[in-house]
One Martini backbone bead per residue (centre of mass of N, CA, C, O) as a GRO file, in nm:
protein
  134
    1UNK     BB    1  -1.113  -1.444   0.190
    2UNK     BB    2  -1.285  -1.184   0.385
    3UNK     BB    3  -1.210  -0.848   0.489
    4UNK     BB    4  -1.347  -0.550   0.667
    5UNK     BB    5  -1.301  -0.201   0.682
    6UNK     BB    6  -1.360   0.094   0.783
    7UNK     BB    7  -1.296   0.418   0.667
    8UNK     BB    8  -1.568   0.607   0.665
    9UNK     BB    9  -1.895   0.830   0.661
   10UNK     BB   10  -1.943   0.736   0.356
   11UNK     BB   11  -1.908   0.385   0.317
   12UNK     BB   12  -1.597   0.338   0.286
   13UNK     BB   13  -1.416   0.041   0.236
   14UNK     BB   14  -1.195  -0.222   0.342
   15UNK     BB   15  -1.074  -0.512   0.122
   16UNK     BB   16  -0.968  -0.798   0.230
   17UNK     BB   17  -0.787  -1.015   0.011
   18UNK     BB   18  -0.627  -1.296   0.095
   19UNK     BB   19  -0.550  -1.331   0.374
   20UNK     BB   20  -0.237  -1.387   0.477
   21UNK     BB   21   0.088  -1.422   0.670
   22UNK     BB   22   0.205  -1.264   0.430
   23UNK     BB   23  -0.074  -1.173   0.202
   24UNK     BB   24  -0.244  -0.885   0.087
   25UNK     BB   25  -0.497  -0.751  -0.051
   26UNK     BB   26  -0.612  -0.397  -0.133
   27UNK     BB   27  -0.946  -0.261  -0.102
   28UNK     BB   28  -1.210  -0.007  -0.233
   29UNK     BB   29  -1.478   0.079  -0.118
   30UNK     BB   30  -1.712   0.281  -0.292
   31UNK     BB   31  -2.027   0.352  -0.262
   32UNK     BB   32  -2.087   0.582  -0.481
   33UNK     BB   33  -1.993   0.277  -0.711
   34UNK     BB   34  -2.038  -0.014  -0.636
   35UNK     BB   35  -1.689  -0.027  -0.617
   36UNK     BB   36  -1.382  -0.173  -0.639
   37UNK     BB   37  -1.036  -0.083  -0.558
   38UNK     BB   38  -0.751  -0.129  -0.598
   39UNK     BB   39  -0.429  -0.069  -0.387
   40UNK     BB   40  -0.285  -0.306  -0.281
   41UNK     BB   41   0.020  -0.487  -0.190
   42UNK     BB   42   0.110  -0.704   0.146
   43UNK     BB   43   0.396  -0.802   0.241
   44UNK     BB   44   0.447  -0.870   0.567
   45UNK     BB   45   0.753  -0.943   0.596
   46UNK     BB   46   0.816  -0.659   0.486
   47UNK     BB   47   0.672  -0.428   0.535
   48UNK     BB   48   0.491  -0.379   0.253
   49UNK     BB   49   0.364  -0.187  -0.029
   50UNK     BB   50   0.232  -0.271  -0.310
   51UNK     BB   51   0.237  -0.060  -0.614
   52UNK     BB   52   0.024   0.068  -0.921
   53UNK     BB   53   0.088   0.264  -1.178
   54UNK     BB   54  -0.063   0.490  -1.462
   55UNK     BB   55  -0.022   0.826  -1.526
   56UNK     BB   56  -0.218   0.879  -1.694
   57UNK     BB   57  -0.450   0.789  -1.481
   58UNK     BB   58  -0.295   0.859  -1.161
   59UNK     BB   59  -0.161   1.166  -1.208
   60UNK     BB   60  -0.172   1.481  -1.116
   61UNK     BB   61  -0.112   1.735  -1.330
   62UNK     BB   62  -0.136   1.999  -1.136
   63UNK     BB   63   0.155   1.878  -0.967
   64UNK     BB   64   0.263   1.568  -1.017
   65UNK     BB   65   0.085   1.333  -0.842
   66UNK     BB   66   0.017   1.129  -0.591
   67UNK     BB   67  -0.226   0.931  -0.425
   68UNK     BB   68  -0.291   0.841  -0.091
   69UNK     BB   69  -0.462   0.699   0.175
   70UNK     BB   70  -0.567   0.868   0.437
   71UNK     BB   71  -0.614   0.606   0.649
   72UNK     BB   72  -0.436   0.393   0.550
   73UNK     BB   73  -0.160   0.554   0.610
   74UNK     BB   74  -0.235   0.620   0.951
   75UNK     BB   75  -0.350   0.295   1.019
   76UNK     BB   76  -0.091   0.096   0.996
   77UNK     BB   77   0.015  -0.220   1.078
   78UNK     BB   78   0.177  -0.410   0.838
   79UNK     BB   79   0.324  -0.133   0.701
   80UNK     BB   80   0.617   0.112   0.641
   81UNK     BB   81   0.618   0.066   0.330
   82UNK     BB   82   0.647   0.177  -0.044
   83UNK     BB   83   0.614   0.006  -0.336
   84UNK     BB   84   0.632   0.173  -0.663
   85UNK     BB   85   0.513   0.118  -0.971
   86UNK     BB   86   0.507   0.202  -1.282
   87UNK     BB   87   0.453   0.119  -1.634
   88UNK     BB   88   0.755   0.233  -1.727
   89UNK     BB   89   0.995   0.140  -1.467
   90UNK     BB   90   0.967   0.318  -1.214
   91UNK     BB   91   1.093   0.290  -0.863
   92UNK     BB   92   0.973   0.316  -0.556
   93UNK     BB   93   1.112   0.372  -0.218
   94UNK     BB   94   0.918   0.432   0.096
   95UNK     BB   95   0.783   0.590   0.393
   96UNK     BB   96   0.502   0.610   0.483
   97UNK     BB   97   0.552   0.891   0.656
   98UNK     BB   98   0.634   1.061   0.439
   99UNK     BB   99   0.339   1.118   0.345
  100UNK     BB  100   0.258   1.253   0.599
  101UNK     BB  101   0.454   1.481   0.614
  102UNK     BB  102   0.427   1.579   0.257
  103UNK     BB  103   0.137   1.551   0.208
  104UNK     BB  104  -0.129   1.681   0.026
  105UNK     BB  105  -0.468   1.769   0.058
  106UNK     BB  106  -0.717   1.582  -0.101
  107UNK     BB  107  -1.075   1.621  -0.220
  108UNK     BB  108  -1.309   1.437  -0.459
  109UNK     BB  109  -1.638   1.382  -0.373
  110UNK     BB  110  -1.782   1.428  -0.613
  111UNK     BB  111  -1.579   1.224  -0.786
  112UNK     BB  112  -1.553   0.949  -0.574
  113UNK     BB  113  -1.333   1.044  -0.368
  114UNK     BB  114  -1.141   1.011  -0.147
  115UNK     BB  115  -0.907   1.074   0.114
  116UNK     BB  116  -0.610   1.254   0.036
  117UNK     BB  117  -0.243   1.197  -0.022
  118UNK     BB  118   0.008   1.396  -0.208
  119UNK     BB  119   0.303   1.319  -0.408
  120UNK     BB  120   0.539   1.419  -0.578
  121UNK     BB  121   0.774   1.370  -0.747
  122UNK     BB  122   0.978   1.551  -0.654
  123UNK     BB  123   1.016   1.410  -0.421
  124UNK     BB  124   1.021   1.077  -0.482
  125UNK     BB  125   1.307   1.078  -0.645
  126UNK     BB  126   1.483   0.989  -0.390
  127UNK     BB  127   1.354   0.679  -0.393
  128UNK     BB  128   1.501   0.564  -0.647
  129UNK     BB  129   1.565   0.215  -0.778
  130UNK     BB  130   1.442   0.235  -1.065
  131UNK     BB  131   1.441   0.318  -1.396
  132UNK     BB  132   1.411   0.328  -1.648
  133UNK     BB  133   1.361   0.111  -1.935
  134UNK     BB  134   1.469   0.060  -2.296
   0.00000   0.00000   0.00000
């Protein structure tokens, strides 16, 4: 089962997959690419949304931060928490709010992606609940 709902003026909409009573899938499609990102998993009964994220590939080196879609973060009905995964073991759990109060505005709309909200690891670091394991 698959639900869509309007992102912004651009085409570009939010796909919920697998909406269930607890877990649901959120994927964001871009027009401009004629597919589909994962956002994260939505865990309903703890109000929290998970993110993975890989540092490589979505890390904003200019400033050392993470995006996260500036609709998605500001219209949440399901989720008041953040729980962020890299892929080399870092998790942070935040405040959705956390995002919106610190979060720096970035459009890089030219280059297929959406309005986003940026937070440096630098902020991020407090919300540390696991570090690396090596």
């Amino acid at each position: 089962m698959k639900n869509t709902t309007p992102c912004d003026k651009d085409g570009n909409y939010f796909l919920v997959k697998n909406p269930t009573n607890n877990i649901m899938t959120v994927h964001l499609f871009l027009a401009s690419e004629n597919k589909s990102r994962e956002l994260g998993t939505v865990i309903v009964k703890e109000r929290l949304m998970r993110i993975r994220r890989n540092r490589e590939k979505h890390l904003l080196r200019k400033n050392q931060s993470y995006g996260f879609n500036e609709h998605l973060i500001k219209t949440a009905k399901k989720f008041d928490n953040i729980h962020l995964i890299e892929e080399h073991g870092v998790e942070y759990i935040f405040p959705r709010e956390f995002v919106i109060d610190k979060g720096s505005y970035l459009h890089f709309k030219s280059e297929g992606f959406e309005k986003q909200l940026f937070v440096t690891l630098a902020e991020l670091n407090q919300y540390i609940v696991k570090s690396e394991s090596f």
